[in-house]
C-alpha positions in Angstrom: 5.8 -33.9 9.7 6.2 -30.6 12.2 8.9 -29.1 12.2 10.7 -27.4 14.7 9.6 -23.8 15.8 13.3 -22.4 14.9 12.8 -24.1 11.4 9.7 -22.9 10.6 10.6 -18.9 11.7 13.8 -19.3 9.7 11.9 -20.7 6.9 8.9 -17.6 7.1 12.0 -15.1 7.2 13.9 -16.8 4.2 10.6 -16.9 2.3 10.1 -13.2 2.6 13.4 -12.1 1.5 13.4 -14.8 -1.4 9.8 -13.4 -2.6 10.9 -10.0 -2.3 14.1 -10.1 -4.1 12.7 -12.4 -6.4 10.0 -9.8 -7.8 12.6 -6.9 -7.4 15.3 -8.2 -10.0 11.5 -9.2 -12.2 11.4 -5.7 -11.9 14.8 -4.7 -12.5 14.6 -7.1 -16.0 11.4 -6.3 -17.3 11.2 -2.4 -16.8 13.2 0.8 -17.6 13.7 3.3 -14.5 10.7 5.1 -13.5 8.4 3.0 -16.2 5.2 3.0 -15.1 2.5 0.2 -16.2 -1.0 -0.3 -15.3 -2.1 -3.3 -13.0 -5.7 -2.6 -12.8 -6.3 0.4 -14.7 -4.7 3.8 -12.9 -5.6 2.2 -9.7 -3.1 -0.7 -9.3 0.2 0.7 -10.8 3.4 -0.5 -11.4 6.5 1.9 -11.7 10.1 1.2 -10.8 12.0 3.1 -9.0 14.9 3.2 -6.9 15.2 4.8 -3.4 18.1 5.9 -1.5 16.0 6.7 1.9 13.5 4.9 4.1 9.9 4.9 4.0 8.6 7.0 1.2 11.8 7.9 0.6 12.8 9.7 4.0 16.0 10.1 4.2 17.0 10.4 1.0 18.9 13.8 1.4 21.2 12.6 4.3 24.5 12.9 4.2 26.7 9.6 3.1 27.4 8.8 6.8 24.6 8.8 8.4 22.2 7.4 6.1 24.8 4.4 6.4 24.7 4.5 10.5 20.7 5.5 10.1 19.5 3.0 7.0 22.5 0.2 7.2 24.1 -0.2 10.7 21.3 0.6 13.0 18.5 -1.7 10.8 21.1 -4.6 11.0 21.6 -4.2 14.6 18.1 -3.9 15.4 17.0 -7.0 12.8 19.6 -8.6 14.5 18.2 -8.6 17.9 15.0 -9.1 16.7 15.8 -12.6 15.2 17.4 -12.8 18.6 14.0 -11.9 20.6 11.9 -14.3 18.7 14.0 -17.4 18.6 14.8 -17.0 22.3 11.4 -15.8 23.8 9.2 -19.5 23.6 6.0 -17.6 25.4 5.3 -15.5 22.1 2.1 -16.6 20.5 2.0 -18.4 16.9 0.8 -15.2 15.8 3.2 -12.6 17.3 5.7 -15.0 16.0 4.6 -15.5 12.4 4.3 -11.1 12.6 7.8 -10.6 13.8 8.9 -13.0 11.5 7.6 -11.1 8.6 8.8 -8.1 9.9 12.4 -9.5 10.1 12.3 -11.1 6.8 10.9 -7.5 5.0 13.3 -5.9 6.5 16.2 -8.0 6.0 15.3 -7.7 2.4 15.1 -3.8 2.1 19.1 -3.6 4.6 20.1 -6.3 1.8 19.4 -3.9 -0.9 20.8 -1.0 0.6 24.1 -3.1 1.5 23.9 -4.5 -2.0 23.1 -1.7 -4.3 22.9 1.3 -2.2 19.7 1.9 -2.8 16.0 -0.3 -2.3 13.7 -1.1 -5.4 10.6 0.1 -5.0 7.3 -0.4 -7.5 3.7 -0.7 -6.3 1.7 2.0 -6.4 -2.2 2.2 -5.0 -4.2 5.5 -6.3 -7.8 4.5 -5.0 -8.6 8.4 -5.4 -9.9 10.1 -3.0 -10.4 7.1 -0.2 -6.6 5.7 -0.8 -3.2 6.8 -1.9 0.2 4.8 -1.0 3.6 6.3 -2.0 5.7 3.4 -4.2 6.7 0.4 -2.2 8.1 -3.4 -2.7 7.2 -6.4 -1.3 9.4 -6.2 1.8 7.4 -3.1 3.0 4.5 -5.1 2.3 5.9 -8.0 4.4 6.9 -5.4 7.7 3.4 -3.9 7.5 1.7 -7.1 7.4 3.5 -8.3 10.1 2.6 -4.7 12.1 -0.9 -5.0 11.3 -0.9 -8.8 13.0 1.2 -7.6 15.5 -1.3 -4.7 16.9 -4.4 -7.1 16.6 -2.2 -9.7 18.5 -1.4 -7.1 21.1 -5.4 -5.9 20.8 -7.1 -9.4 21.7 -4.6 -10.2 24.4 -5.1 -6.9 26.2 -8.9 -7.6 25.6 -8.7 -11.1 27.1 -6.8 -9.9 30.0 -9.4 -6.8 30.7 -12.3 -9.4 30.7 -10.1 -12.3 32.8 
């Protein structure tokens, strides 16, 4: 059975929100604030943490009102659209659609945190030394960057086709 290319990009988005909230309250259940335990050794860390901000925790010093306009309004209006963009426009690409997809569902997830508890859980951590260092993040950024990363190679082999055509 196929389903329906509406179905399946509501499904995508609903499955990122569902994993990413899912393994948030794990988190929220299983560890005290700022607890930290090892994955894989002191490379792959665990540590929960709550963040007001944006990405890496940008932001965080705002003022009430504008992180509310900045993080809240503006992201909903934005994700809006972009649910908007990628049910209406049929020419996108399986790929560009799947990307986008995750990129709405990720951040979704993060807006419904900061609507819900004011704040986003955070807790991955990647410490590969000197090669690789990420700040702490959740599934939902892990979900938007995915969905960049296919994005830009999307964008990448379709300029390349057209430069060769």
């Amino acid at each position: 059975m196929k389903l329906s290319r509406n179905v399946s990009i509501t499904l995508l988005i609903i499955f990122n929100i569902a994993i990413d909230q899912v393994s948030k309250v794990l988190v929220r259940a299983n560890f005290e604030y700022l607890e930290i335990k090892q994955l894989i050794g002191e490379k792959f860390l665990m540590q929960y943490v709550e963040n007001k901000g944006a990405f890496l925790g940008m932001g965080s010093d705002m003022n009430d009102t504008l992180r509310l306009v900045l993080l809240l309004i503006l992201p909903t209006l934005v994700l809006g659209y972009l649910i908007y963009y990628i049910i209406v426009n049929k020419t996108l690409d399986k790929l560009s659609t799947i990307a986008l997809s995750c990129i709405a569902g990720g951040g979704i997830a993060n807006v419904f945190d900061r609507f819900a508890f004011g704040k986003v859980t955070d807790f991955f951590h990647i410490n590969l030394g000197g090669i690789f260092k990420t700040g702490i993040f959740n599934v939902a950024d892990m979900s938007v960057t995915f969905g960049m990363i296919v994005l830009i190679y999307t964008w990448f082999i379709s300029s390349r086709r057209k430069q060769t055509s």
